[in-house]
C-alpha positions in Angstrom: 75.7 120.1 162.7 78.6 122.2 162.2 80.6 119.4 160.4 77.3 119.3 157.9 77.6 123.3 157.3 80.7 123.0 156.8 80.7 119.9 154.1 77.9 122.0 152.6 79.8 125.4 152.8 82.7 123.7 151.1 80.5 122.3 147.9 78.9 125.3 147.1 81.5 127.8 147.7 84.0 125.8 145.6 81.3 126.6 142.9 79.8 129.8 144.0 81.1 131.2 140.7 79.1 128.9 138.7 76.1 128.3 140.4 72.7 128.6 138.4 69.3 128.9 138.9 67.0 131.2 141.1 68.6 129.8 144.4 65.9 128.3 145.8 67.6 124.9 146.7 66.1 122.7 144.6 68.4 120.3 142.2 68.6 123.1 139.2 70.0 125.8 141.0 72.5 123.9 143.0 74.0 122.6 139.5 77.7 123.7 138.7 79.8 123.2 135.3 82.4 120.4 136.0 84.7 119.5 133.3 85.9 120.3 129.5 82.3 118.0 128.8 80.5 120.5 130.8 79.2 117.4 132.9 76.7 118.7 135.5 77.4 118.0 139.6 74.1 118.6 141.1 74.3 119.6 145.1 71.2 119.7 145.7 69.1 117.5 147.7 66.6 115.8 144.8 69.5 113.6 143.4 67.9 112.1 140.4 70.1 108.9 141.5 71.2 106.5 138.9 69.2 103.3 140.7 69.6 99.3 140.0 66.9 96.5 139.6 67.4 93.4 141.3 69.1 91.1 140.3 68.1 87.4 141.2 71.9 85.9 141.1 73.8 88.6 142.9 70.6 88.4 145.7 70.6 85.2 146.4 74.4 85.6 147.8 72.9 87.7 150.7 72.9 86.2 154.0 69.4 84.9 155.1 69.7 87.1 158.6 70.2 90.5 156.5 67.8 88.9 154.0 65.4 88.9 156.0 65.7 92.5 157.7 65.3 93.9 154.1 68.0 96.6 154.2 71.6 97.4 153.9 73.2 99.0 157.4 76.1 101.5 155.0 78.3 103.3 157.0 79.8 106.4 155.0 82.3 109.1 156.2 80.5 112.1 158.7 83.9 114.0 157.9 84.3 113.6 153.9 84.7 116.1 151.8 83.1 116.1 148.1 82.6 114.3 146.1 83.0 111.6 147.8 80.4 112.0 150.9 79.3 115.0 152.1 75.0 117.4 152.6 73.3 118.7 149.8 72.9 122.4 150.1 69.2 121.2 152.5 72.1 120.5 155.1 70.4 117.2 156.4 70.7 115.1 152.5 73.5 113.1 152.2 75.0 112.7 148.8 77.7 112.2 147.1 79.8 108.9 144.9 79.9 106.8 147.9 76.0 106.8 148.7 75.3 106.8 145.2 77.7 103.3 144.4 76.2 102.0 148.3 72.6 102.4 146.7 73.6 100.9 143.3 74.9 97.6 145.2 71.5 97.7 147.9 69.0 98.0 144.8 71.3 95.2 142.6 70.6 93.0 146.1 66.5 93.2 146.7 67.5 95.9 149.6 66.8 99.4 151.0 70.1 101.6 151.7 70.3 102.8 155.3 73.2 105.4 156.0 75.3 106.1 158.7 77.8 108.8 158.5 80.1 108.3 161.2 83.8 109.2 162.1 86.3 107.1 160.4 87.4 105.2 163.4 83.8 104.7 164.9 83.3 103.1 160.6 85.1 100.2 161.7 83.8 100.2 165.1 80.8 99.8 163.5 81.7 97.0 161.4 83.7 95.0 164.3 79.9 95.3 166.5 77.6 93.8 163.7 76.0 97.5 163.4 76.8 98.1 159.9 77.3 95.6 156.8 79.1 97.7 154.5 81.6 101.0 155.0 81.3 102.9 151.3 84.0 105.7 152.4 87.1 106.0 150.3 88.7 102.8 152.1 91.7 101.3 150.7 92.3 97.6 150.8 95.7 97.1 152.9 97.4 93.8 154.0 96.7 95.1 157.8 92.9 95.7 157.4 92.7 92.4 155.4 92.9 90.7 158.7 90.0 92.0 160.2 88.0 92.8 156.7 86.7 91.7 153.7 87.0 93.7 150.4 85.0 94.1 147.3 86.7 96.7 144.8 84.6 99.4 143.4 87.0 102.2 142.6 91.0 102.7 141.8 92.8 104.5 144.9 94.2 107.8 143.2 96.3 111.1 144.7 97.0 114.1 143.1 98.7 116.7 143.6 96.7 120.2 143.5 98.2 123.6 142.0 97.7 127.1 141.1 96.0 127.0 137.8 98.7 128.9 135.4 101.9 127.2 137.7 103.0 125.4 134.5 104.3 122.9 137.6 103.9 119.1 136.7 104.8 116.4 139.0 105.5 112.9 137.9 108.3 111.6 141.3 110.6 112.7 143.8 112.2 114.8 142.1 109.7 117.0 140.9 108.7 118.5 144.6 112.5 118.6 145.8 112.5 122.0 147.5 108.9 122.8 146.8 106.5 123.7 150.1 103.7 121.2 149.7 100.6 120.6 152.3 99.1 116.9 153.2 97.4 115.8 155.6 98.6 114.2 159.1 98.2 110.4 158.9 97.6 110.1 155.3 99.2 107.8 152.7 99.8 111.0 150.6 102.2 111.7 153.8 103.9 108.8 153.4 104.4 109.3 149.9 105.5 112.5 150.2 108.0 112.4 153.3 109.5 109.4 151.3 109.7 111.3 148.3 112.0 114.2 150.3 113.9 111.7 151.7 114.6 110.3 148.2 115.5 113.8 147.3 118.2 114.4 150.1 120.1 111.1 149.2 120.0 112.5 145.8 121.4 115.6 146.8 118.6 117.9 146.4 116.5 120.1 148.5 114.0 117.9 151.1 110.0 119.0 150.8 108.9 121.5 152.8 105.7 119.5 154.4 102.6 121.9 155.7 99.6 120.9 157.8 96.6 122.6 157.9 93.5 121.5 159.9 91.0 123.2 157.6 90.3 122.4 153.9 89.5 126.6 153.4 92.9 127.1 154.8 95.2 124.8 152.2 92.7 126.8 149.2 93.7 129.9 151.2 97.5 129.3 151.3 97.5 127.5 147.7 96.2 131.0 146.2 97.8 133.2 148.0 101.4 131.5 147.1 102.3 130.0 150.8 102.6 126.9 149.4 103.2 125.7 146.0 100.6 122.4 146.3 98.3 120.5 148.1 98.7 116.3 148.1 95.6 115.1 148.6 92.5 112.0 147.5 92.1 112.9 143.8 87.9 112.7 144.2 88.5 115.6 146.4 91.3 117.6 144.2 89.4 116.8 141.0 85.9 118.5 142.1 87.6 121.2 143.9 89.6 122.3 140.3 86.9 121.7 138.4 84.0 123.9 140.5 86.6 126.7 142.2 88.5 127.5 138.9 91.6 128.4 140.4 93.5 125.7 140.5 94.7 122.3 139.0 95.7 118.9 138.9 99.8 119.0 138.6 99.3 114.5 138.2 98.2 112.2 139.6 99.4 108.8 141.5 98.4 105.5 142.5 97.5 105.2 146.2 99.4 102.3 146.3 102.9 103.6 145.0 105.2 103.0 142.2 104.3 98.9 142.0 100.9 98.4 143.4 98.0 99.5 142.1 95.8 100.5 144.7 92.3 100.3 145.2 89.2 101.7 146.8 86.6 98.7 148.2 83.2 98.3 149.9 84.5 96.4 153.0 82.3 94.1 155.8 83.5 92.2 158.6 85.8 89.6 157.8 83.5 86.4 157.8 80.1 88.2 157.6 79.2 86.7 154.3 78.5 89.5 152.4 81.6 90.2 150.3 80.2 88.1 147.4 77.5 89.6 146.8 78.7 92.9 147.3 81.3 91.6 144.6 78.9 90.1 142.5 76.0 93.6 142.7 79.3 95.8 141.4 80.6 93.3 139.1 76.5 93.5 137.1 76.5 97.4 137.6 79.7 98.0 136.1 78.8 95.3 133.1 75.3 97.5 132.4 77.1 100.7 132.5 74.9 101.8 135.6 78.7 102.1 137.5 80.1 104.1 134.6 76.8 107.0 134.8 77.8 107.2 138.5 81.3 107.7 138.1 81.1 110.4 135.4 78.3 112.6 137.1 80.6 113.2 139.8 83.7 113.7 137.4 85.7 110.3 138.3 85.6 108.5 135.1 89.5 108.0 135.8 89.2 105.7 138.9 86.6 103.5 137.1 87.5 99.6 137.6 86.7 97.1 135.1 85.8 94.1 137.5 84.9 93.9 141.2 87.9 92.6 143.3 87.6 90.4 146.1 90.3 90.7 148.9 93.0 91.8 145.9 96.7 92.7 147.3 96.6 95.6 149.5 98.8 98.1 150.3 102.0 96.4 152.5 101.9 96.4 156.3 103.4 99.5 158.0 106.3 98.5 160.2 106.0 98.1 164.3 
């Protein structure tokens, strides 16, 4: 319960300033201006989802056993932040781009959605036990998790890097943040990006990055405004709705996931073998041709990371070393 106030908390103090409405909680007055469009994100708990029809073809591809049960088992992230996943201001509605895609692909199949949030390890814990058929949760297709999973690409895998709005700071490589104090979080490919970007600078002879952790979300917006660090290297979903509902910041560029020569990407992934891959392939791949995907992407402000096909299994990000 605390993780759901604070998901909440997060969303509606990032646009406090712009909130509308009578504050009653309904989907009006949880709306905030996003964007030079002035698209609307709505935080509230009466979504208005944009919702798929079946269709026969991509159906058919279901396996007979979840067939036959009538729903789609989705496990999404307990721990995201938004846009990606996260409680409606009723603090018991999930919402977000992930459910809404997951519910796209279950009404394109025939199928109810049924969501599990859950703890990023205890996703694929899910997955490896038969519990869940699908994890929607900002997971990018890597060689390593291509031996135990299967992929179906719904979104590009994009970083950015976060500023003080005003900065003037723009960052396109290494050596762009030589010197600078930056925060990331622990375990992240944005880490690994970054610690080899300051290890690029110091064989070039410039200053190394001056890498911050912080365990809270309030505490990197705290430290970013007050001038303690110059950015914050996170998910762009996450920097992009923060900029455009706090006001005080922005996006100083943005990067592939997968570095300079891979593009990576963001997937619907099952258990290797389960069968379901195709048609979760084959749901995105008629969504994205009807331009249901597209009204999904831009009412949460992601128009950028829109794909133009549905990958299956595409090249992943390389494996770490032992």
């Amino acid at each position: 319960m605390i993780r759901r106030a604070l998901a909440a908390a997060l969303a509606l103090a990032a646009g406090s300033a712009l909130l509308t409405g009578c504050g009653s909680g309904d989907a009006a007055s949880a709306e905030v201006g996003v964007g030079n469009a002035g698209t609307k994100i709505n935080v509230g708990p009466d979504q208005h989802r944009v919702r798929g029809t079946e269709d026969p073809r991509s159906a058919a591809l279901v396996p007979a056993g979840v067939r036959r049960t009538g729903e789609l088992r989705i496990g999404v992230g307990a721990e995201s932040s938004p846009p990606l996943s996260f409680y409606a201001t009723d603090d018991k509605t999930l919402i977000g781009v992930e459910e809404d895609l997951a519910t796209l692909v279950a009404d394109t199949l025939g199928l109810k959605p049924h969501f599990e949030p859950l703890s990023w390890e205890n996703l694929f814990v899910g997955l490896d036990s038969g519990k869940l058929d699908a994890v929607f949760a900002n997971v990018t297709v890597t060689e390593e998790r291509k031996d135990k999973y299967d992929f179906a690409t719904y979104r590009l895998d994009q970083l950015a890097m976060e500023t003080k709005k005003g900065s003037g700071w723009k960052v396109r490589g290494a050596a762009d943040v030589a010197g600078r104090t930056v925060a990331v979080g622990s375990g992240t490919n944005q880490e690994k990006i970054l610690l080899d970007w300051s290890k690029e600078d110091e064989r070039a002879g410039r200053k190394p990055v001056d890498v911050k952790y912080f365990q809270k979300p309030s505490d990197v917006y705290l430290a970013l405004q007050s001038g303690r660090i110059d950015g914050y290297f996170g998910p762009n979903p996450t920097v992009a709705y923060h900029v455009a509902t706090a006001g005080g910041t922005e996006s100083a560029g943005t990067f592939s996931g997968g570095g300079a020569h891979l593009r990576g990407e963001i997937a619907a992934t099952t258990r290797k073998g389960s069968g379901l891959v195709g048609a979760y392939a084959a749901a995105l791949r008629k969504v994205i041709d009807d331009g249901r995907y597209a009204k999904v992407l831009a009412r949460w402000g992601l128009s950028g990371e829109a794909v133009t096909t549905s990958r299956i299994n595409p090249p992943g990000l390389p494996r770490t070393a032992d």
